[in-house]
C-alpha positions as CSV (number, residue, x, y, z in Angstrom):
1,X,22.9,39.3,-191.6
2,X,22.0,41.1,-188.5
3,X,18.5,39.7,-189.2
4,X,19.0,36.4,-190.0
5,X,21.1,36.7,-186.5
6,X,18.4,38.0,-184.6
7,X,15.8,35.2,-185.8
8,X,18.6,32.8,-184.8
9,X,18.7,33.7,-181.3
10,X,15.5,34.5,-181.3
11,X,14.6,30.6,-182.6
12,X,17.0,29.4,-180.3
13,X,15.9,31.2,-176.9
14,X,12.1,30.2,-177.4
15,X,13.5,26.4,-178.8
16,X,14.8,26.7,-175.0
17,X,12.1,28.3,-173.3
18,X,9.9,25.2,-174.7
19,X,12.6,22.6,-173.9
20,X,12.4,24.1,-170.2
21,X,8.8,24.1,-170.2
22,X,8.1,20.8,-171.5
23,X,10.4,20.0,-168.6
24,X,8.6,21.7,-165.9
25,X,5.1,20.6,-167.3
26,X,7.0,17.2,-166.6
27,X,8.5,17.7,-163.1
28,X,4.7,19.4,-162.0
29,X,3.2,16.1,-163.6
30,X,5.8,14.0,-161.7
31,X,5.3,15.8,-158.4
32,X,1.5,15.7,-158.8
33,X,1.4,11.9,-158.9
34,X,4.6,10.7,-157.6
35,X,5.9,13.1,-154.7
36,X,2.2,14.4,-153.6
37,X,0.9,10.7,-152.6
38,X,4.3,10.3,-151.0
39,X,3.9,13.4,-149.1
40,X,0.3,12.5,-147.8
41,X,1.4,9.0,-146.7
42,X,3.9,10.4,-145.0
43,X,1.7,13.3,-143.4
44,X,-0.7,10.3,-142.6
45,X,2.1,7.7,-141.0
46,X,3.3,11.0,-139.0
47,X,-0.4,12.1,-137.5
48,X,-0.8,8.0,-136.6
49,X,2.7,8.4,-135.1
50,X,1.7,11.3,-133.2
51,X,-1.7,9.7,-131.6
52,X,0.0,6.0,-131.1
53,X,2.7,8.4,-129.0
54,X,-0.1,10.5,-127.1
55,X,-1.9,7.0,-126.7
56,X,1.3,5.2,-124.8
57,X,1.7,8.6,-123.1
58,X,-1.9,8.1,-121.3
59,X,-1.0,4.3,-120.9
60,X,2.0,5.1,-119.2
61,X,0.5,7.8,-116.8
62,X,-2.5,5.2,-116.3
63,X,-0.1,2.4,-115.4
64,X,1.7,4.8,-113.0
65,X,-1.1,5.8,-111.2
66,X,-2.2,2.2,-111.3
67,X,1.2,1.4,-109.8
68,X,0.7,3.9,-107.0
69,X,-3.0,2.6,-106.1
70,X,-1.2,-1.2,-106.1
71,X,1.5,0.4,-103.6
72,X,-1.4,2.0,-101.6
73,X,-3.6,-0.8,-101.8
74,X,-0.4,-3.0,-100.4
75,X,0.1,-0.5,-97.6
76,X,-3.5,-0.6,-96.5
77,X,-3.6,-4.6,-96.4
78,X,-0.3,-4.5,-95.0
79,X,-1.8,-2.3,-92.1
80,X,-4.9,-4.2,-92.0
81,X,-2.4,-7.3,-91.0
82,X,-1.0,-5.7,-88.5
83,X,-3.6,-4.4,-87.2
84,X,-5.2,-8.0,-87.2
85,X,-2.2,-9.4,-85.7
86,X,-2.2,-7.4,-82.7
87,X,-6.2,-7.8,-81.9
88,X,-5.5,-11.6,-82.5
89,X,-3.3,-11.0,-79.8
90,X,-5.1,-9.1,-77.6
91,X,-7.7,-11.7,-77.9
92,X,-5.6,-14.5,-76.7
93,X,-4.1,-12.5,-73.8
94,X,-8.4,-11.7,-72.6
95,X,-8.9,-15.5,-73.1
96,X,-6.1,-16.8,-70.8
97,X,-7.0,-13.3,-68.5
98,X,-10.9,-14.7,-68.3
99,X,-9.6,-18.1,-68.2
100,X,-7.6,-17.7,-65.3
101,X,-10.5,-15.5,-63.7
102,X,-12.4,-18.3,-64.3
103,X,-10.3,-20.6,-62.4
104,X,-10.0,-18.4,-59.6
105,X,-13.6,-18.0,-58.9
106,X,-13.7,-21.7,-58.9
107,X,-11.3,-22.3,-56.5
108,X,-13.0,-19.7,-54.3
109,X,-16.1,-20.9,-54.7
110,X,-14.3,-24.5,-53.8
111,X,-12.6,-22.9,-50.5
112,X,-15.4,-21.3,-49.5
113,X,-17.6,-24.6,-49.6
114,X,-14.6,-26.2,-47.7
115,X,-14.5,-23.6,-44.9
116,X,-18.3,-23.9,-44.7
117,X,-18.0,-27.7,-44.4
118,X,-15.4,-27.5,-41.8
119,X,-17.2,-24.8,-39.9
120,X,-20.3,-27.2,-39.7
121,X,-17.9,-30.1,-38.8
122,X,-16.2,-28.0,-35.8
123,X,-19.9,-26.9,-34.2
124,X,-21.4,-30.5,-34.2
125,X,-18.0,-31.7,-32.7
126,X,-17.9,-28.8,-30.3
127,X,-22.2,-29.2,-29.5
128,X,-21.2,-33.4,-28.7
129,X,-18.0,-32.8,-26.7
130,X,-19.3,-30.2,-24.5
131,X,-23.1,-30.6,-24.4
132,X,-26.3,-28.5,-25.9
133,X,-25.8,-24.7,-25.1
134,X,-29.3,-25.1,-23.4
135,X,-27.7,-27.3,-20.4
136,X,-25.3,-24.4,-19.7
137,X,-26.5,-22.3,-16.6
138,X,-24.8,-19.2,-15.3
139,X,-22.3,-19.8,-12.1
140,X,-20.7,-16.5,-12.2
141,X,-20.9,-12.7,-13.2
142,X,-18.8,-9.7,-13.5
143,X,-18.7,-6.0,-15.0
144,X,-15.5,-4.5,-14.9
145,X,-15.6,-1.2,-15.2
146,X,-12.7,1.3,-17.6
147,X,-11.6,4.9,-17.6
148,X,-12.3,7.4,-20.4
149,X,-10.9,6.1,-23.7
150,X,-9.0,3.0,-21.9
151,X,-8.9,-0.7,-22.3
152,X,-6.5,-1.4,-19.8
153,X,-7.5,-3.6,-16.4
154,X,-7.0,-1.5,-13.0
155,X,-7.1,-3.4,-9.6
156,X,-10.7,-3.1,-8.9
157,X,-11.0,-5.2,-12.8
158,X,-8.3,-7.6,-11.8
159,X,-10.0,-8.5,-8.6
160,X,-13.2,-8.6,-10.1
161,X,-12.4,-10.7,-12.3
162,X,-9.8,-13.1,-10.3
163,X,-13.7,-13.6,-8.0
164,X,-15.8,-14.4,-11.1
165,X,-13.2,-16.8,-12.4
166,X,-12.7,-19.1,-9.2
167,X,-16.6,-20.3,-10.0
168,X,-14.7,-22.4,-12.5
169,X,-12.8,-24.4,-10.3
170,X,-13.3,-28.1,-10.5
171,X,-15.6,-27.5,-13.7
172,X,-14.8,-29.7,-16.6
173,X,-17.4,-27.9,-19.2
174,X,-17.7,-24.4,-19.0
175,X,-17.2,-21.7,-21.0
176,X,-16.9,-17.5,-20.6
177,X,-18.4,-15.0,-22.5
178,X,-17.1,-11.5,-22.7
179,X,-18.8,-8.5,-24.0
180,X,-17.3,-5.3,-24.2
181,X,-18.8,-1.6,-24.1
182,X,-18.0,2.1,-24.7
183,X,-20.4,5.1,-23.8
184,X,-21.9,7.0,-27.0
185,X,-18.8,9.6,-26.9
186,X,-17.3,9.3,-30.2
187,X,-17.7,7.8,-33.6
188,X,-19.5,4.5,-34.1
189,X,-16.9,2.9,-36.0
190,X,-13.9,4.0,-33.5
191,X,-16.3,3.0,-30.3
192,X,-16.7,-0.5,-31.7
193,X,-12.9,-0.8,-31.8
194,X,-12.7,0.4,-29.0
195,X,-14.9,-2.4,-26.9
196,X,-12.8,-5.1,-28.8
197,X,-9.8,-3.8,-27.6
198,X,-11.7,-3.9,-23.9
199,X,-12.6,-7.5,-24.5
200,X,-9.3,-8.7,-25.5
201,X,-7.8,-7.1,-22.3
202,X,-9.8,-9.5,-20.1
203,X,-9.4,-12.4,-22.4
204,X,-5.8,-11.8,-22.3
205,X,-6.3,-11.5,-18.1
206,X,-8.1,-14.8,-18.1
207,X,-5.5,-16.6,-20.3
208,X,-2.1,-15.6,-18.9
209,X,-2.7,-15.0,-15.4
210,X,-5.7,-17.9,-14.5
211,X,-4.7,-20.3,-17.5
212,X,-8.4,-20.7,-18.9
213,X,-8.3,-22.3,-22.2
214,X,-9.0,-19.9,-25.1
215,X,-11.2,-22.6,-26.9
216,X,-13.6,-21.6,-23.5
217,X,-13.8,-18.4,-24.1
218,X,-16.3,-16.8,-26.3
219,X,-15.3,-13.0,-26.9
220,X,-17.5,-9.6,-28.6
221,X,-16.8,-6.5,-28.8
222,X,-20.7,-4.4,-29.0
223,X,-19.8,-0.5,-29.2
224,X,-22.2,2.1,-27.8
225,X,-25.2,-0.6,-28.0
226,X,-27.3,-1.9,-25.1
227,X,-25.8,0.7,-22.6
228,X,-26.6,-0.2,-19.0
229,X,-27.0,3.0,-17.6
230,X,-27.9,6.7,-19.4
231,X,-25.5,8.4,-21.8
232,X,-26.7,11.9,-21.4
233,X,-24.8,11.7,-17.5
234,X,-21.6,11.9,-16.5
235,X,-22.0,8.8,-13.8
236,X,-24.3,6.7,-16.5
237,X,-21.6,7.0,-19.4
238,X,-19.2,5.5,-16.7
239,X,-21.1,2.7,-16.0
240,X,-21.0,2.4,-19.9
241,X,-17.6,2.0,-19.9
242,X,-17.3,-2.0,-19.3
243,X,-16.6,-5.3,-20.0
244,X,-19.5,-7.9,-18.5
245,X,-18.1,-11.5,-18.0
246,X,-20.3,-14.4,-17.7
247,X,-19.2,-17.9,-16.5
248,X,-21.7,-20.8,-17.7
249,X,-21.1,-24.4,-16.4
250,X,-22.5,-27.7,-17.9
251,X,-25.4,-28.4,-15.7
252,X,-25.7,-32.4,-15.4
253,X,-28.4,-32.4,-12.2
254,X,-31.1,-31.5,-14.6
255,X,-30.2,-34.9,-17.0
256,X,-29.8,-36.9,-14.2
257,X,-33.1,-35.4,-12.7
258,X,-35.1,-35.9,-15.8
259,X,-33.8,-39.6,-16.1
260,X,-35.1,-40.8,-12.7
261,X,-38.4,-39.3,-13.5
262,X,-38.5,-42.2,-16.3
């Protein structure tokens, strides 16, 4: 009995031991060609996944940086612009600068040939109301004489010059040249100024006190040159120290003279 139960269980545990491995013989069959494939497309969908992911990762970076060379690119044609605006401008403002130079140194050049022109006109009117220089001789002299560093007249001057003036009398051409002097004392430049201001003394005399027309009178101041007497002495740099005054009158014997001899 005991036997008969043994073979029982025993029958019945390996009748179950086959039923559960035909069933895992099954499952591994159905794993092998169902759930494998599965698993590899999936494996293969996931590594495609994985580069289409690191792919848009590099496209993204590469659009960023492309991004930020647009932006730099934008800023450098932006500057460039600016940049071009302002030496556009700069060029306009040199134009109208040169422009206007250029007008300037027209009308200078214009003023100048005017002042020439009139200068020309005033001589040839001066030369045919008065006569040719040549025709004026010398009626009257003077050399008035100034103190150290002075241009002011003294008595002596005055009288001198009150004579030398009274040649004039009665003359309706004539004219006066003054020339004023220094001694070599001092620098060039201040000894020039210095006769000028010793001319303009006398011319000043002549005008106010005797009335002589200034258009009569011719007027230079010469400095240290053409000294009458010697520098290196005392008396010589005195003598230095003047104004010479010559009176020339429109001669009209010598005309007349010449014209009877036709």
């Amino acid at each position: 009995m005991k036997s008969a139960t043994r073979r029982s269980i025993y029958l019945a545990g390996a009748g179950l031991a086959c039923v559960m491995l035909a069933t895992g013989c099954a499952t591994k069959k159905h794993v092998r060609n169902t759930i494998a494939p599965l698993e590899q497309r999936v494996g293969a969908n996931e590594s495609k996944l994985a580069k289409h992911d690191s792919a848009l990762e590099e496209l993204s970076a590469g659009v960023s940086r492309a991004d930020e060379r647009a932006l730099g690119a934008q800023g450098t044609a932006d500057r460039a612009l600016k940049d071009a605006a302002m030496a556009n401008a700069a060029a306009a403002k040199a134009s109208e600068a040169s422009l206007e130079a250029g007008n300037r140194a027209i009308e200078a050049r214009q003023l100048a040939e005017m002042g020439m022109a009139r200068a020309k006109g005033v001589d040839a009117r001066l030369e045919a109301a008065l006569g040719s220089l040549e025709n004026y001789k010398e009626i009257a002299s003077a050399s008035v004489l100034f103190p150290f560093n002075k241009a002011e007249l003294d008595a002596e001057a005055r009288a001198q010059l009150d004579q030398a003036v009274k040649a004039t009398a009665g003359k309706k051409h004539f004219v006066i040249e003054v020339r004023g002097y220094t001694d070599k004392t001092g620098a060039k430049d201040y000894n020039l100024a210095l006769s000028e201001k010793r001319a303009d003394a006398v011319v000043r005399y002549l005008t106010t006190v005797h009335g002589v027309p200034l258009r009569r009178i011719y007027r230079i101041g010469n400095g240290d040159e053409a000294p009458a007497a010697d520098n290196k002495t005392r008396e010589g740099r005195k003598l230095n120290r003047r104004v010479e005054l010559k009176v020339l009158a429109f001669d009209i014997a010598e005309p007349a003279q010449t014209a009877a001899a036709y």
